[in-house]
C-alpha positions as CSV (number, residue, x, y, z in Angstrom):
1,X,0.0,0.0,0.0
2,X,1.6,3.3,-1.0
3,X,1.7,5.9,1.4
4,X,3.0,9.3,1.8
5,X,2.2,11.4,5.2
6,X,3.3,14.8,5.7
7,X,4.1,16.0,9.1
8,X,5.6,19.4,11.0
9,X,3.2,21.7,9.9
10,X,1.8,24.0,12.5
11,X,1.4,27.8,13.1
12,X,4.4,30.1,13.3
13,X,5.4,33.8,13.4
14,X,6.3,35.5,10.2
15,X,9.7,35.3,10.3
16,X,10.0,31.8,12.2
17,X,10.8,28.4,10.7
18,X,8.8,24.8,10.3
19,X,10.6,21.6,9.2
20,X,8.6,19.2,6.9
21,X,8.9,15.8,6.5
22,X,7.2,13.0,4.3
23,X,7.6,9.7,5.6
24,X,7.1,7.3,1.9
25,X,6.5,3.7,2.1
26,X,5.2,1.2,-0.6
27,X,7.5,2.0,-3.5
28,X,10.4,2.6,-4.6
29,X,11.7,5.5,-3.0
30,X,14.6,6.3,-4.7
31,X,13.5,5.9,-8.3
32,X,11.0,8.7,-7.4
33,X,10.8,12.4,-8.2
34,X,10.0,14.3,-5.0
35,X,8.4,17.4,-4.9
36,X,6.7,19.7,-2.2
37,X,3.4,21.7,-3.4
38,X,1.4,24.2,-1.4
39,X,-2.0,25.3,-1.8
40,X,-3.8,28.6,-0.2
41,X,-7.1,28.9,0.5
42,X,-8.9,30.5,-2.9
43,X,-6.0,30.0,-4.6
44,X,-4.3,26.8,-7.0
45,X,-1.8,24.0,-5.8
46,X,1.5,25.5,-6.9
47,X,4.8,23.8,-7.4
48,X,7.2,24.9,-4.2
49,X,10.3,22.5,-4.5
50,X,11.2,19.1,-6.4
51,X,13.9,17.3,-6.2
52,X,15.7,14.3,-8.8
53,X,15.3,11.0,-7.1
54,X,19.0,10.9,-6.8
55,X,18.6,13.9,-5.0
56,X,21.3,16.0,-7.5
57,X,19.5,18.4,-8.2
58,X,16.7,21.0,-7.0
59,X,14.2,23.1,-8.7
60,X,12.8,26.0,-6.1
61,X,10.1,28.4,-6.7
62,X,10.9,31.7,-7.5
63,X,8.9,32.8,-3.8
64,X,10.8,30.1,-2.0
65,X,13.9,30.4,-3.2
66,X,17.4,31.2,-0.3
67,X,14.5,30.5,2.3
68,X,13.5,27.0,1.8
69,X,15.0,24.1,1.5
70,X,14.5,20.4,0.5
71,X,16.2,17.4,0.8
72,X,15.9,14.0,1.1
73,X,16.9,10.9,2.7
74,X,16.6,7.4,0.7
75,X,17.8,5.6,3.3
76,X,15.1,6.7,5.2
77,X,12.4,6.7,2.7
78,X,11.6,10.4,3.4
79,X,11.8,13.9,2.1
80,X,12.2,16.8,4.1
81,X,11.5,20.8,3.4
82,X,13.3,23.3,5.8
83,X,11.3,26.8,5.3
84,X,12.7,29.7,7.1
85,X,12.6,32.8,7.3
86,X,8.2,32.6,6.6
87,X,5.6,34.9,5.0
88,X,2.1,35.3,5.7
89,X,1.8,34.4,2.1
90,X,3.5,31.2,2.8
91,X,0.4,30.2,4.3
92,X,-0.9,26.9,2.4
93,X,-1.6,23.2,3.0
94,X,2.1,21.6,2.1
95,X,1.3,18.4,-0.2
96,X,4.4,16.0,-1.1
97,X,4.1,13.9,-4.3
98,X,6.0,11.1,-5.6
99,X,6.3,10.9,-9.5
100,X,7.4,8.7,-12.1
101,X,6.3,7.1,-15.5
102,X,3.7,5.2,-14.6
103,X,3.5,6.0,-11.1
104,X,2.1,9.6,-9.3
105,X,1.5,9.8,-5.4
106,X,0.0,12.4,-3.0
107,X,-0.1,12.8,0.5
108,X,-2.8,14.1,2.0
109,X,-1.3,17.6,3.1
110,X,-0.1,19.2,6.4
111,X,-1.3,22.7,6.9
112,X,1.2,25.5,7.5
113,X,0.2,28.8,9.0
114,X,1.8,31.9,9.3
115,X,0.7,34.9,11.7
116,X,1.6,36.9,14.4
């Protein structure tokens, strides 16, 4: 059974930082594209961070970019997004995905507020 489960979301100050994680288990792990999305209330899912599943390279958002940051662990089976330096605009439920020919996963989305 695949599975992908977000966690570390919570509510923060602007300014303050969250660490994400998303804990992946029935499938191949490191033959998988990982990727973070976000989406705000009213507004589309947009693409935050994705990562190659060797984990060489990284693709940021222009909004994200120099304050988060992704990585990931295939030993571990998980992915991780550090996100620093927050925005009320940063606001959003945080999705990972998992992504390959013939295989696209979601997790169900940990919700990240940002507010003083």
């Amino acid at each position: 059974q695949v599975q992908l489960v977000e966690s570390g979301g919570g509510l923060v100050q602007p300014g303050g930082s969250l660490r994400l994680s998303c804990a992946a288990s029935g499938f191949t792990f490191n033959s998988y594209v990982m990727s973070w999305y976000r989406q705000a209330p009213g507004k589309e899912r947009e693409l935050v961070a994705t990562m190659s599943s060797a984990g060489i390279s990284t693709n940021y958002a222009d909004s994200v970019k120099g304050r988060f940051t992704m990585s990931r662990d295939n030993a571990k089976n998980t992915v991780y997004l550090q996100m620093n330096s927050l925005k009320p605009e940063d606001t959003a439920v945080y999705y990972c995905r998992a992504n390959r020919f013939r295989g696209d996963y979601w997790g169900q989305g940990t919700q990240v507020t940002v507010s003083s």
